[in-house]
ZAMARGU-4260 file (C-alpha; in steps of 0.2 Angstrom, whole numbers, plus 5000, padded with zeros to 4 digits):
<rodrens>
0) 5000/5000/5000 | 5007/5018/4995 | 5011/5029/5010 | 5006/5047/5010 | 5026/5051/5008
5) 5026/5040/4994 | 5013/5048/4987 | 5021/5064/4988 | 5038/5060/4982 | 5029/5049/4966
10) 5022/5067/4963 | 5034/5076/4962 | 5044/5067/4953 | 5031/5066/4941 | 5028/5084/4937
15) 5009/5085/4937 | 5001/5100/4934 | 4992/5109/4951 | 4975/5100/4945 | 4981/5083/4943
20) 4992/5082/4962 | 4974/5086/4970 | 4965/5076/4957 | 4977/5059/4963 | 4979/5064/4982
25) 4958/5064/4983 | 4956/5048/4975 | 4969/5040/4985 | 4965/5046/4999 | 4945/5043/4998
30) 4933/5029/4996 | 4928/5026/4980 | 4915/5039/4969 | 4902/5026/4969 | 4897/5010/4973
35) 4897/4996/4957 | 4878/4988/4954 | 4872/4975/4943 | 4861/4978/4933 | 4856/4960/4926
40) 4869/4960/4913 | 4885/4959/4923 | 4892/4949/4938 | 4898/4961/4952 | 4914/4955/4963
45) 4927/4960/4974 | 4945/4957/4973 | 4957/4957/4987 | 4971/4969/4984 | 4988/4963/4993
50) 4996/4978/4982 | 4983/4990/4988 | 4978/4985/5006 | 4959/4986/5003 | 4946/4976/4992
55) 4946/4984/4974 | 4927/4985/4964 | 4925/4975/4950 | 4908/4977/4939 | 4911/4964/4926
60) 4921/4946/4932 | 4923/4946/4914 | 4930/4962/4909 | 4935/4972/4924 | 4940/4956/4935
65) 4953/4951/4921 | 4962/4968/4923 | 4963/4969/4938 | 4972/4953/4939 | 4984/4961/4925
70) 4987/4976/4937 | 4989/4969/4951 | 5004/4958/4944 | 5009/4970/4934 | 5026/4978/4940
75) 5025/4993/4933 | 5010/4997/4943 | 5014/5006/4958 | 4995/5006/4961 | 4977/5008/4956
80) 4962/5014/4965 | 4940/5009/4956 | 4930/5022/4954 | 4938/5038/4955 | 4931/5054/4954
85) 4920/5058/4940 | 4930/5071/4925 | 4920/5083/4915 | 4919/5079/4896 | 4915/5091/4884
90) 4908/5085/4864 | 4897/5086/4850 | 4880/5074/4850 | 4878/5066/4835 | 4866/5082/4829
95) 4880/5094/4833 | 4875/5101/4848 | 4888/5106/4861 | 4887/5094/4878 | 4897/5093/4895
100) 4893/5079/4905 | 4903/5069/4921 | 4910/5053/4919 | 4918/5042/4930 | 4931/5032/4925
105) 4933/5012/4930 | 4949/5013/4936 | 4966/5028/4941 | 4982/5018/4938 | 4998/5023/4946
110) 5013/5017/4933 | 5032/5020/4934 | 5031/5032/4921 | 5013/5041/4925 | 4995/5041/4927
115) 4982/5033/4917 | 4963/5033/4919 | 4955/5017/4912 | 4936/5015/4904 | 4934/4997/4903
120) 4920/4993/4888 | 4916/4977/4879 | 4920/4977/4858 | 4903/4973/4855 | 4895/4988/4865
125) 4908/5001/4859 | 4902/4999/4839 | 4885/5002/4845 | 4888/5018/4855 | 4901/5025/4844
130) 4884/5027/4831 | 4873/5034/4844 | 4893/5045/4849 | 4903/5050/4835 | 4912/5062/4843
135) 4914/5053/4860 | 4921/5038/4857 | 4931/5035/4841 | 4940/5020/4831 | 4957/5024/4828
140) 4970/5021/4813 | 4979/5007/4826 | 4959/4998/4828 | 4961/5005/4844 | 4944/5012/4852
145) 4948/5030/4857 | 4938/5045/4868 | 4945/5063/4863 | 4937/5071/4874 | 4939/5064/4889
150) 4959/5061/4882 | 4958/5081/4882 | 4951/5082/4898 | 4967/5069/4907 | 4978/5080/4897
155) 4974/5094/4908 | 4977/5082/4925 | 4994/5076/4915 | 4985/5061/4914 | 4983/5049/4899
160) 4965/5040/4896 | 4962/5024/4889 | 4948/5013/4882 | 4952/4994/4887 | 4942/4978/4879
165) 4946/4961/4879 | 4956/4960/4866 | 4969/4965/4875 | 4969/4954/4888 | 4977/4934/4886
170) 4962/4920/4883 | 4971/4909/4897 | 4971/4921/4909 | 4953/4926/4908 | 4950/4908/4906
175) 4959/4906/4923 | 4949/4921/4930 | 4936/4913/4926 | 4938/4895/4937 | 4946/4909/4951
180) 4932/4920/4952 | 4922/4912/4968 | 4940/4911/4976 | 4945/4929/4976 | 4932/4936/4991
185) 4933/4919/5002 | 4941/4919/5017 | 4960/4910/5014 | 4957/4905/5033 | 4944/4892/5025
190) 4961/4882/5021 | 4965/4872/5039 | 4984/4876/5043 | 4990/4859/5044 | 4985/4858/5025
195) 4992/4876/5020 | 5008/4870/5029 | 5009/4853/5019 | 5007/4862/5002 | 5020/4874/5004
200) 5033/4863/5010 | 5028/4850/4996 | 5028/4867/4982 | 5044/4872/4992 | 5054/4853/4992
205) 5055/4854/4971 | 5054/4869/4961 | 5044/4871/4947 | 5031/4855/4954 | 5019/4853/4942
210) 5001/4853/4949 | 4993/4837/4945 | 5012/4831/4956 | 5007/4842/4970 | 4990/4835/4970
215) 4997/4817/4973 | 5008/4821/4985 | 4995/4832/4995 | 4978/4822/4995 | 4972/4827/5009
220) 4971/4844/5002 | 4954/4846/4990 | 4955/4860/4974 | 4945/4870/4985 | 4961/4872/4996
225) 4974/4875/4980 | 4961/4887/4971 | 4960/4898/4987 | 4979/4899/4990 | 4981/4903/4973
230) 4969/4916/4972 | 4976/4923/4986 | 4994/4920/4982 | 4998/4907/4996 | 5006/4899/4982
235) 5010/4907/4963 | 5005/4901/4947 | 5008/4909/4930 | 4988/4912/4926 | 4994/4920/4907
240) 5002/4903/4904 | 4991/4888/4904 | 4977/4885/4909 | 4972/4880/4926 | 4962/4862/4919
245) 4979/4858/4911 | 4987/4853/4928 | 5000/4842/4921 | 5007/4859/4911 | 5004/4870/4926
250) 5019/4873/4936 | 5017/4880/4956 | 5027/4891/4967 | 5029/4897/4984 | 5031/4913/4974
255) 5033/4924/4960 | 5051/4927/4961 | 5055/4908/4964 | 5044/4908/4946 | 5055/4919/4937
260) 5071/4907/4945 | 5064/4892/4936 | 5060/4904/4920 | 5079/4904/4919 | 5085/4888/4924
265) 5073/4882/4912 | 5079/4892/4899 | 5099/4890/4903 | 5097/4871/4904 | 5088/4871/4887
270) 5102/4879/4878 | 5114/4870/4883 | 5104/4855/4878 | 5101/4862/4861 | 5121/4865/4859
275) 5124/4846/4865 | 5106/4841/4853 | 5115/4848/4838 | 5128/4838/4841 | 5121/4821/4847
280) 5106/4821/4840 | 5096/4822/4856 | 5083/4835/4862 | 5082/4849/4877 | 5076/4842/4893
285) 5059/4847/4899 | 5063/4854/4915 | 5080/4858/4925 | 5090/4842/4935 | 5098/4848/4950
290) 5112/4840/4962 | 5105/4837/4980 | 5117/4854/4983 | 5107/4866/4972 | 5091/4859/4978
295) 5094/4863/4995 | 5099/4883/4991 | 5083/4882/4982 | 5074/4876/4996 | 5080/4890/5010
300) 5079/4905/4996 | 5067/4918/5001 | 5058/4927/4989 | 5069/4942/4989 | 5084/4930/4988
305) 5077/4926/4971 | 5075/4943/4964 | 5093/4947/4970 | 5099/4932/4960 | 5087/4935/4943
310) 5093/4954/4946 | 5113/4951/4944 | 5108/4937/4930 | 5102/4951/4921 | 5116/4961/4924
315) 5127/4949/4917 | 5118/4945/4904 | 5107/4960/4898 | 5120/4975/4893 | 5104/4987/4892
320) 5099/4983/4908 | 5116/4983/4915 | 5117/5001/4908 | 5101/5006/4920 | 5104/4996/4934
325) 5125/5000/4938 | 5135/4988/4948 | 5153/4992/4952 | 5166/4984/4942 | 5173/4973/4955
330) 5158/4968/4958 | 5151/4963/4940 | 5168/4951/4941 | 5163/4943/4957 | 5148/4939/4950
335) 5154/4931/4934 | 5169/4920/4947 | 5154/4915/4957 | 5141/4911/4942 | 5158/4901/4934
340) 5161/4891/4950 | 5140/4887/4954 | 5142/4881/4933 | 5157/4869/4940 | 5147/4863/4955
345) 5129/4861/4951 | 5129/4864/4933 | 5121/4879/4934 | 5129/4899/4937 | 5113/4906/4942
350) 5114/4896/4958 | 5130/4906/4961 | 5121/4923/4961 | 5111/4919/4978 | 5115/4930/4990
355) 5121/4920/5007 | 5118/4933/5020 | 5109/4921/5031 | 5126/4913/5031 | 5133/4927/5041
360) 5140/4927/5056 | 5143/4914/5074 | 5126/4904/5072 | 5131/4889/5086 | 5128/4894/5105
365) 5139/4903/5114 | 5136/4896/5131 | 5135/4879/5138 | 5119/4868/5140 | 5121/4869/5159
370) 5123/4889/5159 | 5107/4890/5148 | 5100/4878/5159 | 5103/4889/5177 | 5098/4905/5168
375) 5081/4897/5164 | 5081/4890/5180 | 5083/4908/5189 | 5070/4914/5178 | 5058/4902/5184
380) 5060/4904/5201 | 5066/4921/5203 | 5059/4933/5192 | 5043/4922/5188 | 5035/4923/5205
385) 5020/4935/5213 | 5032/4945/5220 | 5035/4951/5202 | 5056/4956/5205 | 5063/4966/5191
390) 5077/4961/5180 | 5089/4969/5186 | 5086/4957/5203 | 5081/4943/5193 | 5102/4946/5186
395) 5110/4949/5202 | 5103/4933/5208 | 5108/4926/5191 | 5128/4934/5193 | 5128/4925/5211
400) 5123/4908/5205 | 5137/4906/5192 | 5148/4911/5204 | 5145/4900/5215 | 5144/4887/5200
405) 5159/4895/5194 | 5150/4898/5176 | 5155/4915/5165 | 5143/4927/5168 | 5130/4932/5153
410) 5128/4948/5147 | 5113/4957/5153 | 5107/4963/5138 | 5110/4945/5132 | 5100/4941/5148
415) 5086/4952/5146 | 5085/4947/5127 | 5081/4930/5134 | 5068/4935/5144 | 5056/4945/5131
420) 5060/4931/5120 | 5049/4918/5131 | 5029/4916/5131 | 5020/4932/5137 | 5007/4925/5145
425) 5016/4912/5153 | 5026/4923/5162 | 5013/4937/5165 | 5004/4920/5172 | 5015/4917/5184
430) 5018/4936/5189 | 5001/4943/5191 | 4990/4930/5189 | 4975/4927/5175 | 4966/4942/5173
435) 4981/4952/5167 | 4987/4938/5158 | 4972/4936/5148 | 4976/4950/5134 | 4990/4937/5130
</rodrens>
């Protein structure tokens, strides 16, 4: 969700006019214009908005719920609010007399490079109001459906306007939309956590699963529970790819990052296959092999170690990208040693670019099992008792013990860390009883 700081440094760096900065900070900062109806024709829903923080109005699950989908995995979108405030629109009626009524666009969307109000309109509807509209809303020389006057109107905000249809969207991914539609405003909590937990680790235990295998492995789990973590993102799948019925082809992830990770594996394994193929005759695997190695730095990336390994990949190989997206020298050659060693290992560079931050630093236990063991004890009886000590008492008392036991002396900011690391309301339990440890 976009901060108000955000919000003013996006505008600023924009440039908008005077009329378009209060145009954008009303709408995002307001409910939307008006609430969506049907009217018999169409098939109001609500989409849950992970990049927005709210629910966003959708007045067509056909039309309206497909872009949606678009802008919320778009990553050029920064954001996009429904229904924002209605513009005024000024045009000749078909008998050439002079209106200016409101209109409310369908959607405001926030982009990288600037701001764009959406009309969403089926094909079929547009031919017929461009007769009784000349003026209003126009067919270009690109086929593209056009509104001049409400494109003069943005103009004024520093806005773009925009007529979207269905062509533009990918069949498979309405298609998708489609089977997720009843998925989108149900509660995710409807998926018990012992099954949630057994999907991801079976989606996280091979990357790229296909999900016909993730259905074997998980039977327990019904396609109730795999439709609602997908429309909600509890796992990731491609919706612009294949369709959902095909679920040998469809391939699930813990996330999108890990996605674009097998997007090139996939693609590195199947030129080198295609080098060896032109010499041996044979074809280019399927899907990437990995040593029990690799699959094990697979298994513990997070998402954003993912899209730091994708991001040097396309430094190294992308030289426009490399030329907006700078990395020092030194670096860049790191890089290429690491993604030359990771080819030696595992057969593969890109596993070379992971970053290995968690790797950081002492992990093992600095103190023995039997100081661990008194320092819980002296917790326990101490500082866990009605007469509520502080910690400073609780670590006198803890200092006298281990020299009497002759132990080395914790911290006590190691000591204290300790103790707001254990249950709340078992220790509020013991210190003041039920009633106050009720809010725990």
């Amino acid at each position: 969700m976009i901060s108000p700081a955000e919000l003013e440094q996006i505008i600023e760096q924009l440039q908008l006019p005077q009329l378009g900065r209060e145009y954008l900070k009303r709408v995002a900062t307001s409910p939307p214009s008006r609430r969506v109806r049907s009217t018999g024709t169409n098939v109001v829903c609500r989409f849950p908005s992970k990049k927005m923080g709210f629910v966003i109005q959708c007045e067509s699950h056909h039309l309206e719920l497909a872009l949606v989908c678009v802008l919320e995995h778009d990553e050029e979108v920064i954001g996009y609010w429904d229904q924002p405030e209605a513009i005024k629109i000024s045009y000749l009626t078909e008998a050439g007399r002079p209106v200016s009524p409101t209109t409310t666009p369908d959607y405001l969307v926030l982009r990288r490079d600037g701001l764009e109000l959406l009309e969403v309109k089926p094909v079929d509807a547009l031919a017929e109001l461009a007769k009784d509209k000349p003026h209003r809303f126009v067919r270009g020389d690109d086929g593209k459906w056009h509104s001049p006057p409400a494109e003069a109107t943005a103009r004024t905000l520093g806005f773009s306007y925009r007529i979207w249809t269905a062509a533009e969207i990918n069949p498979t991914l309405l298609r998708n939309i489609q089977i997720l539609q009843d998925y989108f405003g149900a509660d995710l909590n409807l998926v018990p956590a012992e099954v949630k937990t057994q999907i991801v680790e079976a989606v996280n235990s091979k990357l790229g699963l296909s999900f016909a295998d993730l259905r074997q492995r998980c039977q327990t789990a019904t396609a109730d529970h795999f439709h609602l973590l997908i429309a909600h993102e509890g796992l990731y799948v491609d919706l612009a790819a294949v369709p959902l019925i095909d679920q040998t082809r469809v391939r699930v992830f813990t996330c999108r990052e890990a996605a674009d990770t097998f997007l090139s594996l996939t693609k590195t394994q199947k030129d080198d296959s295609s080098h060896t193929g032109a010499a041996n005759g044979t074809s280019a695997v399927a899907s990437p092999q990995f040593s029990e190695p690799a699959v094990q730095v697979l298994r513990e990336a997070r998402p954003e170690d993912h899209a730091i390994a994708n991001h040097r990949l396309r430094i190294l190989s992308d030289s426009e990208y490399a030329q907006t997206h700078h990395a020092p020298k030194r670096t860049i050659r790191r890089w290429r040693k690491l993604f030359r060693l990771a080819e030696e290992c595992h057969g593969c560079g890109l596993l070379g670019l992971f970053p290995r931050t968690k790797d950081r630093g002492n992990h093992c236990q600095r103190f023995s099992d039997e100081l661990v063991t008194l320092v819980d004890r002296v917790i326990n009886e101490v500082y866990c008792t009605p007469t509520r000590p502080n910690k400073r008492h609780a670590y006198d008392q803890l200092r006298l013990a281990c020299e009497e036991k002759g132990f080395f002396l914790p911290s006590k900011s190691w000591f204290y860390t300790r103790l707001l690391a254990r249950s709340k309301f078992k220790d509020t339990l013991s210190r003041q009883g039920k009633r106050a440890a009720h809010k725990y």
